[in-house]
C-alpha positions as CSV (number, residue, x, y, z in Angstrom):
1,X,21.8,1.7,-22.5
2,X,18.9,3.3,-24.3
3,X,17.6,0.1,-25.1
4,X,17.2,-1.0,-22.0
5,X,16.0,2.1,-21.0
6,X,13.1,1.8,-23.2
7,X,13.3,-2.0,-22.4
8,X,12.2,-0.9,-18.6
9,X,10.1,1.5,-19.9
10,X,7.6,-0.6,-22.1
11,X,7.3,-3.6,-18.9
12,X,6.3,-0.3,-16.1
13,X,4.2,1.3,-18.5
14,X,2.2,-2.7,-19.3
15,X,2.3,-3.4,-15.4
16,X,0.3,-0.2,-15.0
17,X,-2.0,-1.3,-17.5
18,X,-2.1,-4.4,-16.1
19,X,-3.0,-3.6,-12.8
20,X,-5.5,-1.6,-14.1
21,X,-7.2,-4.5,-16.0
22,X,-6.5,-6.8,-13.2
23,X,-8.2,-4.5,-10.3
24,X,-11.6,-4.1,-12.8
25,X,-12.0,-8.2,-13.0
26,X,-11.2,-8.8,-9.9
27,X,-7.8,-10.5,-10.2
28,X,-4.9,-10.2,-8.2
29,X,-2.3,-7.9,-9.5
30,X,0.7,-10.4,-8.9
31,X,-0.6,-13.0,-11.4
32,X,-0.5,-10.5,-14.6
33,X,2.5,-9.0,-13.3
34,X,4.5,-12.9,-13.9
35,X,2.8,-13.8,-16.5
36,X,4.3,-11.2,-17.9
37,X,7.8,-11.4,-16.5
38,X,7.0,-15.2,-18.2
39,X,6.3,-13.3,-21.4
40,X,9.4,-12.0,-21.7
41,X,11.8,-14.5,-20.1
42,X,13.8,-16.9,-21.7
43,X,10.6,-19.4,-22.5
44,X,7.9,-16.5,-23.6
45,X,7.4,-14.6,-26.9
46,X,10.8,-12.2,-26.4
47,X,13.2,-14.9,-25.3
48,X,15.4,-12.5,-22.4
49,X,18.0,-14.6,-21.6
50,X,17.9,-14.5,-17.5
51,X,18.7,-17.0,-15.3
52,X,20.7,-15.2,-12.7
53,X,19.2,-16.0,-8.9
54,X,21.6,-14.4,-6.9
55,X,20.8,-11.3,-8.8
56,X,17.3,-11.6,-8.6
57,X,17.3,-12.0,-4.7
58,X,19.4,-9.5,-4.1
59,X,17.1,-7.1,-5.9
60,X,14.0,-9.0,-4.5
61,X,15.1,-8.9,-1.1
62,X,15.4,-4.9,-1.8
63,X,12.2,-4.1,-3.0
64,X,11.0,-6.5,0.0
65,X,12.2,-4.1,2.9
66,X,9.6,-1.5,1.2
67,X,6.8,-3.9,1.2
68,X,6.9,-5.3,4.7
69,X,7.6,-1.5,5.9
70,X,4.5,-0.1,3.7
71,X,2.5,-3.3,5.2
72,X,3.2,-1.5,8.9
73,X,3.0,2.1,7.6
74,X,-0.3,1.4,5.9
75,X,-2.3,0.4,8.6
76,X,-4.7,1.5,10.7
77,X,-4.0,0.4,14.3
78,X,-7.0,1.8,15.9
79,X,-9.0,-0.7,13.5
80,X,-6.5,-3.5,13.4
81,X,-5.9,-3.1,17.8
82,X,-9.2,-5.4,18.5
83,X,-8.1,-8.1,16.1
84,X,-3.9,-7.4,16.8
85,X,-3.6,-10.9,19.1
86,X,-5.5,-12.8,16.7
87,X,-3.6,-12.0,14.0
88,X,0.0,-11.8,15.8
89,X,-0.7,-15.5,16.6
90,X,-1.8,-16.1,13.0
91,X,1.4,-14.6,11.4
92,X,3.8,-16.7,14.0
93,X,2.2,-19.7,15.5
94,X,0.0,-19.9,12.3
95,X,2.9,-19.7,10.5
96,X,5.1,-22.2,12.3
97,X,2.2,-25.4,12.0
98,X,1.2,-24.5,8.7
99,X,5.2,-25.0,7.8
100,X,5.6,-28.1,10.1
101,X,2.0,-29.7,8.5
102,X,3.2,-28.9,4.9
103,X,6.8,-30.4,5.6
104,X,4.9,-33.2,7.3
105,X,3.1,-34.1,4.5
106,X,6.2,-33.8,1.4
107,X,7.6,-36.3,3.5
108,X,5.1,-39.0,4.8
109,X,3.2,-38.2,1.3
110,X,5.1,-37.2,-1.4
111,X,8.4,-38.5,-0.2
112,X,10.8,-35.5,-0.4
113,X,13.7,-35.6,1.7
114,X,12.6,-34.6,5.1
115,X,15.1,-31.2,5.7
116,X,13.9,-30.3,2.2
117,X,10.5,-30.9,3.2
118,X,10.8,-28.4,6.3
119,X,12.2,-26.0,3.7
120,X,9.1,-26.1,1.8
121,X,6.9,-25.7,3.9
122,X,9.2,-22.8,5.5
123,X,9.4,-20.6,2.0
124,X,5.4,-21.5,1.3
125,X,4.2,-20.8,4.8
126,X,3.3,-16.9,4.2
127,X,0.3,-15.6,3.1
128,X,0.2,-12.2,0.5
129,X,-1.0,-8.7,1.5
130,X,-0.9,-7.6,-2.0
131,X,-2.9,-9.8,-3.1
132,X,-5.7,-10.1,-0.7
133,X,-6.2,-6.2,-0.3
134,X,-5.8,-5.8,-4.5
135,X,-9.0,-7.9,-4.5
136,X,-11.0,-5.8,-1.2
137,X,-9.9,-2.8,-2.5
138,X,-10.7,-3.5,-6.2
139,X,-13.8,-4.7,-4.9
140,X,-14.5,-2.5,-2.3
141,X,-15.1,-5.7,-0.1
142,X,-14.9,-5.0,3.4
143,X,-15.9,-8.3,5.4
144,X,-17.6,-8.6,9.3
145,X,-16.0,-9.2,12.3
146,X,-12.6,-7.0,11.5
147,X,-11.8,-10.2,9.3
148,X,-10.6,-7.5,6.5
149,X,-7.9,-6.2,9.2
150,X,-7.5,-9.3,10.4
151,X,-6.2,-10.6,7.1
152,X,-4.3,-7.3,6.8
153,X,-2.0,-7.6,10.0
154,X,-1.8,-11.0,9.7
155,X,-0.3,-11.4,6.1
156,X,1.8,-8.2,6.0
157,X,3.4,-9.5,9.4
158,X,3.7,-13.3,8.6
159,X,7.0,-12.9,6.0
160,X,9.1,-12.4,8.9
161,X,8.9,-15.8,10.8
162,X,8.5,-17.5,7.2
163,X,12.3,-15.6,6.3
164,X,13.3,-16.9,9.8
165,X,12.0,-20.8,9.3
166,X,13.6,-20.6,5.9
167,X,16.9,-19.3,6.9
168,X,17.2,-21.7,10.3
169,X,16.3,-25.0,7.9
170,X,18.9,-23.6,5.4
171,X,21.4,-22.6,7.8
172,X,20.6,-26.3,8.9
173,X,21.1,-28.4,5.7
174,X,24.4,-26.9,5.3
175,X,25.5,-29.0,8.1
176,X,27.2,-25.9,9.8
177,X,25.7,-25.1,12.8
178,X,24.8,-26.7,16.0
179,X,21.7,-26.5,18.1
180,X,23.1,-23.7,20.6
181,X,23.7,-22.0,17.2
182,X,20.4,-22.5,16.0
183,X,18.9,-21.7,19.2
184,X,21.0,-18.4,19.1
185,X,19.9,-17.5,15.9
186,X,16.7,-17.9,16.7
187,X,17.4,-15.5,19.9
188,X,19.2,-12.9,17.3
189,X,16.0,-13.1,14.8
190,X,14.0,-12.0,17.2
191,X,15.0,-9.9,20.2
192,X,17.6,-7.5,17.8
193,X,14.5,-7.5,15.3
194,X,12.3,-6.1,17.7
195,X,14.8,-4.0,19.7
196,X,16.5,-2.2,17.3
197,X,13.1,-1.6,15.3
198,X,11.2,0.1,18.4
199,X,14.3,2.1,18.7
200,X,14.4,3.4,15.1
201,X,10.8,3.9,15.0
202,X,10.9,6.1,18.6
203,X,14.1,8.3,17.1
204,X,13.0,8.8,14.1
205,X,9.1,9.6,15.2
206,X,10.8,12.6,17.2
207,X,12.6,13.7,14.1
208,X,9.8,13.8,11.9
209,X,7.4,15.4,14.6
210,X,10.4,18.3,15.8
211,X,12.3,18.8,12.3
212,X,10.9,21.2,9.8
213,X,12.2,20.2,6.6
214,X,13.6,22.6,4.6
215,X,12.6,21.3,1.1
216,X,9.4,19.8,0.2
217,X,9.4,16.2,-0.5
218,X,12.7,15.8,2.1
219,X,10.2,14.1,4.7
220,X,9.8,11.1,2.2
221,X,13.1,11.1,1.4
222,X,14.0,10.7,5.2
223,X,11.4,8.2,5.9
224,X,13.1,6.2,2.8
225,X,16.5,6.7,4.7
226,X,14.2,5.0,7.9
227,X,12.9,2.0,5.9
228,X,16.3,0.8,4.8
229,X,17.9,1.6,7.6
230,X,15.3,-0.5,9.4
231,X,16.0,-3.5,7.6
232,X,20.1,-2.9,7.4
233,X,20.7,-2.3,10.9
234,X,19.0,-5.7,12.6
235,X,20.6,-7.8,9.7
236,X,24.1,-6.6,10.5
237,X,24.0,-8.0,13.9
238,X,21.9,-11.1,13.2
239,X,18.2,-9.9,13.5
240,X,15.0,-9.8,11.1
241,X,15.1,-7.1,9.1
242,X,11.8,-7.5,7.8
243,X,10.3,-7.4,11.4
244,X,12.7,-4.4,12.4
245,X,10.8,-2.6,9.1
246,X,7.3,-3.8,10.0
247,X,7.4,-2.6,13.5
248,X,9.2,0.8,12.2
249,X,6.2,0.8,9.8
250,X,3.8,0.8,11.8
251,X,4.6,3.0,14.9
252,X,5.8,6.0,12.5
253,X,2.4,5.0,10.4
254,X,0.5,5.8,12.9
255,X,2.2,8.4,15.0
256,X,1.0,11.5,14.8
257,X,3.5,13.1,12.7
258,X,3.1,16.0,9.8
259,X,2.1,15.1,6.4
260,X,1.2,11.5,7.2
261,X,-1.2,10.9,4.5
262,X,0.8,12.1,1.7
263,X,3.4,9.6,3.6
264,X,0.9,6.8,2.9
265,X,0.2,7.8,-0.6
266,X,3.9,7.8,-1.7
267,X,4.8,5.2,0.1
268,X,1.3,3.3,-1.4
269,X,2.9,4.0,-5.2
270,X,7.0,3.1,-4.4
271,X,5.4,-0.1,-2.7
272,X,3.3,-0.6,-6.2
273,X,6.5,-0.3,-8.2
274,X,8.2,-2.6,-6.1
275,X,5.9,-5.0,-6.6
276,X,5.7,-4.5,-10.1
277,X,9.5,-5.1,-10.4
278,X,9.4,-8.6,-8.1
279,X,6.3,-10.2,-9.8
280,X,8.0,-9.6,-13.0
281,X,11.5,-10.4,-12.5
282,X,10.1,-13.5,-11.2
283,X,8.6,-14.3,-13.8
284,X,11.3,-13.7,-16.2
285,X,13.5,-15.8,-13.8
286,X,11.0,-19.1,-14.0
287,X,11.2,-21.2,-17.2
288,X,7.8,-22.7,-18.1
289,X,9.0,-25.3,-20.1
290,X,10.2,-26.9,-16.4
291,X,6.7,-26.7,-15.0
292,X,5.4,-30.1,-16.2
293,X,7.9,-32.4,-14.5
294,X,7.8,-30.6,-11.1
295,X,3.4,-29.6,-11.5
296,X,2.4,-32.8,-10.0
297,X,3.9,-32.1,-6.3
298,X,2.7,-28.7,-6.7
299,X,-0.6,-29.0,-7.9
300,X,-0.4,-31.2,-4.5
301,X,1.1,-29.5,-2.4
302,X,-1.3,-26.6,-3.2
303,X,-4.3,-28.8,-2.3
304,X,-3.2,-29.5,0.7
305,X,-2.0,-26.2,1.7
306,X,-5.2,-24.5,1.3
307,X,-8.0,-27.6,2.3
308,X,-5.9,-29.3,4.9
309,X,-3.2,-27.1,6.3
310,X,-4.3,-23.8,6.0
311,X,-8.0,-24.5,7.7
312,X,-6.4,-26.7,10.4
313,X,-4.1,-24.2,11.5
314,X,-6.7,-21.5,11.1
315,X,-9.4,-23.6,13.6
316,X,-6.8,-24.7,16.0
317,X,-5.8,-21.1,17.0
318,X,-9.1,-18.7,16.2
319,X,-11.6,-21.7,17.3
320,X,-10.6,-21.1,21.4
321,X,-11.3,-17.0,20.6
322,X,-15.3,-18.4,19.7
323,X,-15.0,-16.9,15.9
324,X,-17.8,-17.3,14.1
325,X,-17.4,-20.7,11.6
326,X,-18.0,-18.2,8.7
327,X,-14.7,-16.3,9.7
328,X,-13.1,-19.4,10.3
329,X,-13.6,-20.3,6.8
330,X,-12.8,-17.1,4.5
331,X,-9.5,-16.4,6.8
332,X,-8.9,-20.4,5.9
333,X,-9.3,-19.5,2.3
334,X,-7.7,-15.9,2.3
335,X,-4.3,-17.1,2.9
336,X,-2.9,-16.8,-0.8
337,X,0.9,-17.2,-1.5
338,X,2.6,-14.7,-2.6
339,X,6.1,-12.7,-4.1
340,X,8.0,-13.1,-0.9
341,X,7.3,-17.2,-0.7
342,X,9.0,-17.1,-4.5
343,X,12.3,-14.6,-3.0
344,X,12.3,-17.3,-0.4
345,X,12.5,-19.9,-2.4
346,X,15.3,-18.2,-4.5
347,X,17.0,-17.5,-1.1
348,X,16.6,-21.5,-0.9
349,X,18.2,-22.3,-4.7
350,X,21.6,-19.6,-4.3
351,X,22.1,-21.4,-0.7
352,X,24.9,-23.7,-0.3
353,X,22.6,-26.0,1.1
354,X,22.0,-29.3,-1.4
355,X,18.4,-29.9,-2.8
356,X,17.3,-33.0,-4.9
357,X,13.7,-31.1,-6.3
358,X,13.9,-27.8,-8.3
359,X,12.2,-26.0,-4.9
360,X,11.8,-22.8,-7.1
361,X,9.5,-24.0,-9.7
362,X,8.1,-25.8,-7.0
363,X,6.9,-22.6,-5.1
364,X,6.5,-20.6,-8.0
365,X,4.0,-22.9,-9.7
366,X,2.3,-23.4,-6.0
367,X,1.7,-19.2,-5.7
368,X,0.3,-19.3,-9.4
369,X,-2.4,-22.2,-8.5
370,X,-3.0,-20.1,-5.0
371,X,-3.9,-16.2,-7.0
372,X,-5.6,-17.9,-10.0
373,X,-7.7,-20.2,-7.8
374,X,-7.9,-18.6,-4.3
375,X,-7.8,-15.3,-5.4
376,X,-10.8,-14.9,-8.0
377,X,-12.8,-16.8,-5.9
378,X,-12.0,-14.8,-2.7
379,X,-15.7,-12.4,-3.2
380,X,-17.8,-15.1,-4.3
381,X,-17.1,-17.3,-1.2
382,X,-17.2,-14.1,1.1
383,X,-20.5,-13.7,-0.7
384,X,-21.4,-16.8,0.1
385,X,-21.1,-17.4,3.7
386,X,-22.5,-13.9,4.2
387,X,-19.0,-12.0,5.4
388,X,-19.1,-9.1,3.2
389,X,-20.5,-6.4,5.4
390,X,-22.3,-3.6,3.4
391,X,-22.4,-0.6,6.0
392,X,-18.9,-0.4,5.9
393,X,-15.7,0.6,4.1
394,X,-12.6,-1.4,3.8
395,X,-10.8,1.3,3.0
396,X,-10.8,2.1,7.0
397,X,-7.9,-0.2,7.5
398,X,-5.3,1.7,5.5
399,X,-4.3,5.2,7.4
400,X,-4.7,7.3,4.6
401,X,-8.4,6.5,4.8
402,X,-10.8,9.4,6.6
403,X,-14.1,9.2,7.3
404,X,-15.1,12.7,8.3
405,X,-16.3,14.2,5.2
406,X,-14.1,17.0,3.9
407,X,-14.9,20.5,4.5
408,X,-13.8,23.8,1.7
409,X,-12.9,27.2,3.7
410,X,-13.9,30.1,1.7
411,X,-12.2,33.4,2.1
412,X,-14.5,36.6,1.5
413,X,-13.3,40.5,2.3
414,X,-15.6,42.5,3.4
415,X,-15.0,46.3,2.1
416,X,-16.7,49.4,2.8
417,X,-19.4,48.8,-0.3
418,X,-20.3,45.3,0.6
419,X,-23.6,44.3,1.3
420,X,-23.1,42.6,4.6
421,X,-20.9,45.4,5.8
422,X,-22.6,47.0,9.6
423,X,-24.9,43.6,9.6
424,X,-25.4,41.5,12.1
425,X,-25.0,37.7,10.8
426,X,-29.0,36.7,11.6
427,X,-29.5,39.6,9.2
428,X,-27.1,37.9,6.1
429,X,-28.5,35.6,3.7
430,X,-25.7,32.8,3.2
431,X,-25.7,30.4,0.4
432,X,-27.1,27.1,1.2
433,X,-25.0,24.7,3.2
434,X,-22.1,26.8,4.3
435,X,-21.5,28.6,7.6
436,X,-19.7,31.6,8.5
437,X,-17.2,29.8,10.5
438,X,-14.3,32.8,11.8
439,X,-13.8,36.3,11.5
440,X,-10.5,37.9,11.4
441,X,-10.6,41.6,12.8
442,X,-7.8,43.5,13.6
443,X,-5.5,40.4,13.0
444,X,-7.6,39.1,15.9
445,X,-9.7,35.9,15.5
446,X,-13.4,35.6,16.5
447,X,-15.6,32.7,16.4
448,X,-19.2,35.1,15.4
449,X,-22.6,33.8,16.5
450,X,-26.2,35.3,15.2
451,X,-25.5,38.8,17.1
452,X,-22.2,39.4,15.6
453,X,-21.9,42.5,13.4
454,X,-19.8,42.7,10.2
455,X,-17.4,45.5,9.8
456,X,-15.4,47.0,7.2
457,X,-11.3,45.6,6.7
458,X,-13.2,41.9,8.0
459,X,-12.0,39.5,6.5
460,X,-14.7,36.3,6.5
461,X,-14.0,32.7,6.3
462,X,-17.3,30.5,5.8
463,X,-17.2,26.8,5.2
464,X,-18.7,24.6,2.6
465,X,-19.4,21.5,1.0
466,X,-16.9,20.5,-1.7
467,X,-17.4,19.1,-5.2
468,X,-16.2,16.0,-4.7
469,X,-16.3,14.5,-8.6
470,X,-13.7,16.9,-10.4
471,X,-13.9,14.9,-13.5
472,X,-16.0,17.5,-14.6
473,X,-13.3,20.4,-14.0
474,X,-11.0,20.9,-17.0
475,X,-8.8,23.7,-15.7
476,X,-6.8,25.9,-18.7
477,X,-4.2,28.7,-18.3
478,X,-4.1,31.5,-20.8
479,X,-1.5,34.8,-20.0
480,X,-2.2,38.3,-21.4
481,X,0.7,39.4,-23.2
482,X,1.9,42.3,-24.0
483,X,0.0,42.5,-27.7
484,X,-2.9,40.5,-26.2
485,X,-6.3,42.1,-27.6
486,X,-7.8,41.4,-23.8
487,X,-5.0,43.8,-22.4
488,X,-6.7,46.3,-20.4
489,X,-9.9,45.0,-20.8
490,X,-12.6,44.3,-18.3
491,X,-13.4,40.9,-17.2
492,X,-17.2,41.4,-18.8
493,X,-15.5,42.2,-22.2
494,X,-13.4,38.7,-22.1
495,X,-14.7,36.3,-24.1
496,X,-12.7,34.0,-26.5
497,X,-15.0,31.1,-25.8
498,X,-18.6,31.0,-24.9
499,X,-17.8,27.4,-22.5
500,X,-14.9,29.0,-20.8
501,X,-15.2,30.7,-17.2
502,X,-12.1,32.8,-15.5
503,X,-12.0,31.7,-11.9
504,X,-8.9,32.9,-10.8
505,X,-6.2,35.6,-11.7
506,X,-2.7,35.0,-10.9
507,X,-0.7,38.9,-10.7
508,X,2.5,38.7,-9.8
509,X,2.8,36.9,-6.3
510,X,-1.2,37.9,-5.5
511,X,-4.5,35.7,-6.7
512,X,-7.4,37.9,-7.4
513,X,-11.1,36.5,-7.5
514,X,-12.3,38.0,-10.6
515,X,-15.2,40.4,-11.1
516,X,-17.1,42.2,-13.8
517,X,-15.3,45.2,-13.3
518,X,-11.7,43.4,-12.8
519,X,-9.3,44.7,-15.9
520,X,-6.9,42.5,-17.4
521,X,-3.4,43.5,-16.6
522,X,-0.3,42.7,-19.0
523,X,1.5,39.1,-17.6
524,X,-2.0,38.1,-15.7
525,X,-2.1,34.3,-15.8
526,X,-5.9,33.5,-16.4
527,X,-7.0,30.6,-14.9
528,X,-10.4,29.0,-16.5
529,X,-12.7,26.3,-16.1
530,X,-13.8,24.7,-19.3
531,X,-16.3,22.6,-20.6
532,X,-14.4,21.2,-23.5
C-alpha cells in the first residue's frame, strides 16, 4: 500500500508542477495532465498496466459531479445574467446541431455506421471550462462583449445535454427501447434534473444561511454532502445529475450565504484535484501505440468540428442576437474538447451497445488536437480580431472575485496619557490615508465627525490602506522561556537580530501591541517581522 501511496503521491505533486508550467506558457492544463497519465500508462516510460474502463468511469463520472457543480458555484450571475440566453441556447441547441452536423458528416463522409456516427458526435459535442478559463485566467485575458462569461456559462452548462445525447443514442443501439421510451427519457433527463436541483439548492440555501456550524470547516463539508447529493438524487429516478449539480451550483453560488468566498476557494482547489485525477487517469487509460490506425478520422473529424461545425452552429444561433462577427468568430474557435467528451466516450466503450471503431481513441486523440491546437492559439486570435478588452478583469466572472479594494481596520485605545485624549478629531493629526472610522464609548458605538472629542477608556477604530504584496513579510515566532536571557526585559533591550522587528505579543489568551516600555513576560510568544 505504501507504494502506491507514494505512487499517488509523486503523479499530484507533478500535476501541480504541471499546472504551474502549463498556466506560465499559456497551455491548457488538461493536455500536460494526459500526457502524463500517457507517461505512465501501459505505452509510456513506466509501463502501468491499466486497461480497466468501467473503473475509470466510475471514478470519472465521480470527480465529474464536482466539476459541473464548481462550474455553477463559480460564477458570477450578475455578470453572466446579460449573456445567460445566449449561452443557455449555446449549451443546448448548440449542442444538439453541433452533434447532429458531426454525426452527419462520419456518415455521408467518413462512412461510419450511422447510430455510431450520432454517438460521436454526441460524446464530442461539449466544449471545456477548464480549459478555456486556464488560458483567460493564466493570461489574465478578459474579452469584449461579456464573450469571457459567455464562454463560461456556456461550456460549464453544455456537458449535461452532451451526457443526455450520449446516453439516448446508447440506450438506442442496444436495441432496447422504444420511441415512447426514448421520449420518456428524454422527459426524465430533464424535468427531474431541473426539479429536484432547484429544490436542493432552495433547502439547502436556508440551511447554510440559518445554521451556525459548530466546527469550522463543517460548511464545506455540508456543501460536499449538497454536491453529491445533487447529482445522486436526479439519477435515481432517471434525471441529469450533472444539470441537478449545475443548477444547485449556481443558486447556492451565488446566494447570499456566510463564508461564500472561502466556499469558492475550496471548492476552486477540490475541483483542481479532480481534474488532475480525470486528465490523468485518462491518460493512463489510452494506449498510444493505437493512435495511428484510428488518427486519420480524427485528425478529420477535428477539422471539421472546429472550421465547419462549430462556426455554423455558432452563426446560426448568435447571428439573429446581431453579435459582432468578431464574437462570432473567437466563441466559434473557443469551443475546445475536453475531460468529460473522453468519460463520455468511456461511458460509450463499457455500454452494451456494439461499436465497429475504437470510439475512445477516437475522442481522445480528437480532445488532444482541440487543447494543443485551439487552445495555444486561443490569445493570439483574440488578439487578433481585437476582442481582448484591456479596462477590464476576467477575473469578474468567478464569485470569489471583488472589485472594491480592501480596507484594514485598526484598533487604537486611547488612555488617560494619550495624546489625542480631550481632542477634538479636526485637532488630531492622522497618518496619511486612513480615517477615524468609529468610536466605541461606553460599549456604545459612534460614527465621530470633525467636532467629536476623544475621551479617556475610547476605544478608536481608523481604517487604512493595506499592503497588498506580502511577499515581502517573513513572519517568525520566538517564545521566552523560562531561562530566556530576554525574560523580564524591556522591549528596547530586545535585540537578537538587527533585521528582526516584534510586532505582536501573544500572553496567554490576550495580543499586546508592543512598546518600548513593554517587558517580556515568561511564555510570551514573540511574533516578528524579518527581513531574512
Amino acid at each position: 500500500m505504501a507504494i502506491y501511496l507514494l505512487l499517488a503521491s509523486i503523479v499530484i505533486l507533478t500535476c501541480v508542477l504541471f499546472n504551474k508550467i502549463s498556466n506560465k506558457i499559456g497551455i491548457p492544463m488538461l493536455l500536460a495532465f494526459i500526457v502524463l497519465g500517457m507517461v505512465f500508462g501501459s505505452d509510456g516510460i513506466f509501463k502501468i498496466p491499466f486497461e480497466n474502463y468501467a473503473f475509470a468511469e466510475q471514478i470519472c463520472s465521480i470527480a465529474l459531479i464536482f466539476i459541473m457543480f464548481y462550474g455553477g458555484f463559480g460564477t458570477s450571475w450578475s455578470e453572466a445574467k446579460p449573456v445567460a440566453v445566449k449561452s443557455i441556447l449555446l449549451s443546448t441547441l448548440g449542442v444538439i446541431l453541433t452533434a447532429g452536423l458531426t454525426g452527419l458528416f462520419c456518415y455521408f463522409i467518413l462512412h461510419i455506421e450511422f447510430l455510431e456516427s450520432l454517438l460521436i458526435g454526441s460524446v464530442i459535442s461539449s466544449t471545456d471550462a477548464a480549459s478555456v478559463f486556464s488560458i483567460l485566467r493564466s493570461k489574465k485575458l478578459n474579452l469584449k462583449y461579456n464573450t469571457a462569461s459567455m464562454l463560461e456559462v456556456e461550456s460549464g452548462s453544455n456537458d449535461p445535454c452532451s451526457y443526455m445525447l450520449t446516453a439516448i443514442v446508447l440506450s438506442i443501439m442496444t436495441g432496447k427501447v422504444s420511441t415512447s421510451m426514448v421520449m420518456y427519457m428524454i422527459f426524465a433527463q430533464l424535468f427531474y434534473g431541473i426539479i429536484i436541483g432547484f429544490i436542493i439548492a432552495i433547502l439547502s440555501k436556508l440551511v447554510l444561511r440559518r445554521v451556525n456550524f459548530s466546527t469550522a470547516g463543517f460548511d464545506m463539508a455540508f456543501v460536499i454532502g449538497i454536491a453529491i447529493l445533487s447529482y445522486a438524487l436526479p439519477s435515481i429516478v432517471g434525471g441529469n445529475g450533472y444539470l441537478s449539480a449545475y443548477i444547485v451550483g449556481i443558486i447556492l453560488g451565488n446566494a447570499d450565504i456566510k463564508n461564500k468566498k472561502s466556499l469558492v476557494n475550496f471548492f476552486d482547489g477540490i475541483t483542481g484535484l479532480m481534474q488532475m485525477l480525470i486528465f490523468f487517469l485518462l491518460g493512463l487509460l489510452a494506449f498510444p501505440s493505437q493512435m495511428p490506425s484510428i488518427l486519420p478520422h480524427s485528425i478529420a473529424i477535428a477539422l471539421f468540428l472546429t472550421f465547419i461545425a462549430r462556426p455554423a452552429t455558432i452563426f446560426a444561433i448568435l447571428m439573429p442576437a446581431k453579435c459582432k462577427i468578431s464574437q462570432l468568430l473567437l466563441v466559434s474557435f473557443a469551443g475546445l474538447r475536453g475531460a468529460a467528451s473522453i468519460v463520455f466516450a468511456i461511458m460509450a466503450t463499457v455500454s452494451e451497445a456494439y461499436t465497429k471503431n475504437d470510439v475512445f481513441h477516437i475522442v481522445f486523440c480528437i480532445v488532444l488536437l482541440s487543447i494543443t491546437f485551439q487552445g495555444t492559439l486561443i490569445p493570439l486570435v483574440a488578439k487578433k480580431l481585437k476582442m481582448i478588452d484591456n479596462n477590464s478583469n476576467v477575473l469578474k466572472t468567478f464569485n470569489d472575485y471583488t472589485e472594491e479594494v480592501d480596507v484594514q481596520f485598526i484598533k487604537l485605545a486611547i488612555t488617560k496619557y494619550h495624546p489625542w485624549n480631550d481632542k477634538t478629531i479636526h485637532d488630531i493629526v492622522l497618518p496619511p490615508d486612513t480615517l477615524l472610522v468609529m468610536l466605541i464609548r461606553n460599549k456604545e458605538t459612534i460614527v465621530p465627525n470633525g467636532n467629536t472629542k476623544l475621551q479617556e477608556n475610547d476605544i478608536a477604530v481608523l481604517s487604512a490602506k493595506p499592503f497588498q504584496d506580502d511577499s515581502y513579510i517573513q513572519l517568525v515566532e520566538q517564545k521566552i522561556t523560562s531561562n530566556s536571557k530576554w525574560r523580564e526585559k524591556k522591549i528596547s533591550e530586545f535585540s537578537p537580530n538587527s533585521n528582526e522587528l516584534v510586532i505582536m505579543i501573544k500572553r496567554n489568551d490576550k495580543i499586546i501591541i508592543p512598546r518600548g516600555d513593554t517587558v517580556l513576560k515568561e511564555n510570551d510568544i514573540l511574533v516578528m517581522n524579518s527581513s531574512m
